[in-house]
Structures are given as C-alpha cells and as structure tokens.
MDAnalysis code that builds the backbone (N, CA, C; Angstrom):
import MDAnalysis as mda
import numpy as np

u = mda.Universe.empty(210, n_residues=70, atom_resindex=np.repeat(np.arange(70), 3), trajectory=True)
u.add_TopologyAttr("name", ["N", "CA", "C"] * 70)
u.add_TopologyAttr("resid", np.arange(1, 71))
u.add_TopologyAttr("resname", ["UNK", "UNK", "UNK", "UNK", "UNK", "UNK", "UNK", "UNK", "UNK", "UNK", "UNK", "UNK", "UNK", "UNK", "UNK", "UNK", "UNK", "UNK", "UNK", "UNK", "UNK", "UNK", "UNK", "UNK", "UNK", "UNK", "UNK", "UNK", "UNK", "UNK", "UNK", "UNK", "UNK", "UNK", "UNK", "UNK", "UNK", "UNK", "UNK", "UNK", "UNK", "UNK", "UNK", "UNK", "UNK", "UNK", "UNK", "UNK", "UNK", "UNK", "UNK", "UNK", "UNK", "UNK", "UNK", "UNK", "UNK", "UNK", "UNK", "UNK", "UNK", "UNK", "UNK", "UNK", "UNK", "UNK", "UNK", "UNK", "UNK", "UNK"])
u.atoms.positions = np.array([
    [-0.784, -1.497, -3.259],
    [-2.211, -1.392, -3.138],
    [-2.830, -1.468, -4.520],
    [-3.685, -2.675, -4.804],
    [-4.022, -2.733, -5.853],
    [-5.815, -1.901, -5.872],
    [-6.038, -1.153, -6.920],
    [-7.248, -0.294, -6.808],
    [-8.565, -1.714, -6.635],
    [-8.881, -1.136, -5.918],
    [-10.447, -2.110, -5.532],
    [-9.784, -3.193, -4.905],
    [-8.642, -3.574, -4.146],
    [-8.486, -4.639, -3.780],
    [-8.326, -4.666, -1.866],
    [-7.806, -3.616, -1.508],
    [-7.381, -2.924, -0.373],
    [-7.597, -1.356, -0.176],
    [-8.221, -1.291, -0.932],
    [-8.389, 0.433, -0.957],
    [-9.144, 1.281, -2.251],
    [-8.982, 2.210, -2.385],
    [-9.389, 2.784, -3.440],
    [-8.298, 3.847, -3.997],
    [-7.979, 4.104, -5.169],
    [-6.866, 5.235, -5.138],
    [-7.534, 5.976, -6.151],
    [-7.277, 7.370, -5.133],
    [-8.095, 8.824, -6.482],
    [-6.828, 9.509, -6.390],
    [-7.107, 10.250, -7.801],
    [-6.409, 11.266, -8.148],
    [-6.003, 12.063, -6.849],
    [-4.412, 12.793, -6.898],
    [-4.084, 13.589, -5.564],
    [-5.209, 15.070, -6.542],
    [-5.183, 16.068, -5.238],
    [-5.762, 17.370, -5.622],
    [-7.288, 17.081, -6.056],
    [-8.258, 16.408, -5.649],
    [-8.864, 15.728, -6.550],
    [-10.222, 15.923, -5.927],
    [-10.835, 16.666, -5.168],
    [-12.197, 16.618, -4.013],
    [-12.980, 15.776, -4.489],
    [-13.273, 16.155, -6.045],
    [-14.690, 15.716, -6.240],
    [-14.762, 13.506, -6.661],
    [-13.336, 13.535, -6.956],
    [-13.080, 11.910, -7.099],
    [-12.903, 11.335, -5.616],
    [-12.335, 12.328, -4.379],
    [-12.298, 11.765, -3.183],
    [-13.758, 11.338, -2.564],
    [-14.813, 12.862, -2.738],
    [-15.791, 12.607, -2.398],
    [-16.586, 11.151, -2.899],
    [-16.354, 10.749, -4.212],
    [-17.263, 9.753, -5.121],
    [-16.143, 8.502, -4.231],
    [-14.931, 8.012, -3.880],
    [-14.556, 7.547, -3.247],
    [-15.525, 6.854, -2.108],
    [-15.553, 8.130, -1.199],
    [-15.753, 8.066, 0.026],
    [-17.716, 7.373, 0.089],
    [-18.247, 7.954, -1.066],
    [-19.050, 7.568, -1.357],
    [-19.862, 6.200, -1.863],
    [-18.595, 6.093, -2.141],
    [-18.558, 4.320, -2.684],
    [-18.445, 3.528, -1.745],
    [-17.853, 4.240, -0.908],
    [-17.591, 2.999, 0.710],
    [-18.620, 2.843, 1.260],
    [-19.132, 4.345, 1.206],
    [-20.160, 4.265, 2.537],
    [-21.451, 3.405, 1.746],
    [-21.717, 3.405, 0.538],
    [-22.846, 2.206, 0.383],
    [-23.050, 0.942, 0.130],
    [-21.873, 0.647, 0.547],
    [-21.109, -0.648, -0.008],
    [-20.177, -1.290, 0.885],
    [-21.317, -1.601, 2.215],
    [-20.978, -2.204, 3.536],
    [-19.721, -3.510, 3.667],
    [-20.379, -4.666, 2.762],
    [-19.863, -5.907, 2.390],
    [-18.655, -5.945, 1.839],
    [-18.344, -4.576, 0.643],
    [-16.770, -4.229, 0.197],
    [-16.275, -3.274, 0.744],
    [-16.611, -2.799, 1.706],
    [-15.891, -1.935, 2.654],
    [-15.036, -2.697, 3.792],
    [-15.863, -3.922, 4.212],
    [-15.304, -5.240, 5.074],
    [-14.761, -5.957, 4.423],
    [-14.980, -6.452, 3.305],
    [-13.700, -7.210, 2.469],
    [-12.497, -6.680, 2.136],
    [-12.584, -5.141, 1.760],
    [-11.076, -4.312, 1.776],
    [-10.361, -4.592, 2.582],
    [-10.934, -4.081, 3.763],
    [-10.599, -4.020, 5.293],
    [-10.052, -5.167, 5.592],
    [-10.186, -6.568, 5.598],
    [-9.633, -7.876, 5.647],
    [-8.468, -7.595, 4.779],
    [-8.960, -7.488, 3.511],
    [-7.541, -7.629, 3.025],
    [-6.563, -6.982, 3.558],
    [-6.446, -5.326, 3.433],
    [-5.359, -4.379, 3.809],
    [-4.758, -4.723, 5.475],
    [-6.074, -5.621, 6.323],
    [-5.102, -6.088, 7.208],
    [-4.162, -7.617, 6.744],
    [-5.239, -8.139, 6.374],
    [-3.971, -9.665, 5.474],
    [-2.662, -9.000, 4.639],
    [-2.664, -7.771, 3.813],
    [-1.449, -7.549, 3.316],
    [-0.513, -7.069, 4.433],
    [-0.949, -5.915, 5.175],
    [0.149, -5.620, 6.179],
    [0.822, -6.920, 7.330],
    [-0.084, -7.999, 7.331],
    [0.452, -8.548, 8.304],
    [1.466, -9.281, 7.732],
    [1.324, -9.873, 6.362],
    [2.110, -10.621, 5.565],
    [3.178, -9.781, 4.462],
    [3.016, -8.663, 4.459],
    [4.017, -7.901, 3.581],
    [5.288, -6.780, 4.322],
    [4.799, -6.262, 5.900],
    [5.010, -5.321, 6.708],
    [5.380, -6.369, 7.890],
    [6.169, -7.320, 7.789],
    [6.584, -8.069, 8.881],
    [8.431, -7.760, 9.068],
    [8.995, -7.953, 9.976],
    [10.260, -7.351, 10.674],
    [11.495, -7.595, 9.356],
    [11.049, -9.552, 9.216],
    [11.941, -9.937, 8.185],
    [11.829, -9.112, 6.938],
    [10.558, -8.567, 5.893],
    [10.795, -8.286, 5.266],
    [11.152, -6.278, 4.991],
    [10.893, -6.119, 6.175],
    [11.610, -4.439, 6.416],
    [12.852, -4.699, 6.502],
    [13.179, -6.061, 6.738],
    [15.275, -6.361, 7.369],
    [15.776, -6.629, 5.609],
    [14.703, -7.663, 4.749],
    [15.187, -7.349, 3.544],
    [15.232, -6.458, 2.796],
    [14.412, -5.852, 2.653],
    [14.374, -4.126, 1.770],
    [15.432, -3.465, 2.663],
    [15.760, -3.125, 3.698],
    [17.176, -2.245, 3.990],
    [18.198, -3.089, 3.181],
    [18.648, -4.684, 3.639],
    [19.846, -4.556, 3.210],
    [19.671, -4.503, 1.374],
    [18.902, -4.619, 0.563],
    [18.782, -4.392, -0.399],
    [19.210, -2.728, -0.708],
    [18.475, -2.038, 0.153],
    [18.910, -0.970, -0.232],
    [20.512, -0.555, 0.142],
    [20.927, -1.179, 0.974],
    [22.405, -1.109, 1.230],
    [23.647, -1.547, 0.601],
    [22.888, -3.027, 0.083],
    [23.512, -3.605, -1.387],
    [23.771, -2.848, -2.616],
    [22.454, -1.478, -2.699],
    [22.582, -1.079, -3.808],
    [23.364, -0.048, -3.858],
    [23.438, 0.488, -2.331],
    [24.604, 1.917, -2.290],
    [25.953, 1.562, -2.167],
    [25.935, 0.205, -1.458],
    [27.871, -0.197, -1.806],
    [27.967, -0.521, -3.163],
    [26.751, -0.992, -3.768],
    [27.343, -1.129, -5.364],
    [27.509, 0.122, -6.110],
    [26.757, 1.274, -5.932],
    [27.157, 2.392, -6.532],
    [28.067, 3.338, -5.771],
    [28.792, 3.204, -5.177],
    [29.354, 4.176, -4.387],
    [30.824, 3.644, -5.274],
    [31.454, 4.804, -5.636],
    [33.141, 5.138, -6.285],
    [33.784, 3.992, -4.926],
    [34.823, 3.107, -6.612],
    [35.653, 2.675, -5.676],
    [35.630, 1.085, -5.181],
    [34.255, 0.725, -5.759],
    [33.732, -0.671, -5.495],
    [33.857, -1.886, -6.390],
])
C-alpha cells in the first residue's frame, strides 16, 4: 500500500493523525473514489490464487533451504 495511492497510512496509537485521516476522506469525494478503484485494481491483480500459490512455495523453498541437513 503505497500512502495516497490506495489508502492512507497513520501512525499506529495515533487518534489525532487517524482523525485528520478520516478527515481527509470525507472532503475529498473524487480521491476517496480513485483510492477505492485502485485498492480494488491491486487486490484483484496482486491477491489472485496463482500468486498466494507463489508466495507459499517460496516460503517453503526457503524453509527446506534452511532447515539442518540440506
């Protein structure tokens, strides 16, 4: 998630940066709907079956490579 591109990212613990967040959306109709496009264009193209099937075996690649013995 790139900041201003799909979302907004505030500080964790943070009220008063969440509030100015939340604030920013709500007056700012036109980039509230352009986020929104995007974060659905990334999930549909980044969060698809094939590439959850590559990140496991990647991660599986990386534990037979470190595991004693290999």
């Amino acid at each position: 998630n790139a900041h201003g591109e799909t979302g907004l990212i505030v500080p964790a613990c943070d009220p008063p940066a969440l509030a100015a967040a939340i604030n920013t959306m709500l007056a700012d109709a036109p980039r509230r709907e352009a986020m929104g496009r995007a974060g659905r264009e990334r999930v549909r193209t980044m969060f698809t079956t094939a590439a959850m099937m590559r990140g496991m075996e990647g991660l599986y690649a990386e534990a037979l490579a470190a595991s004693p013995g290999q």
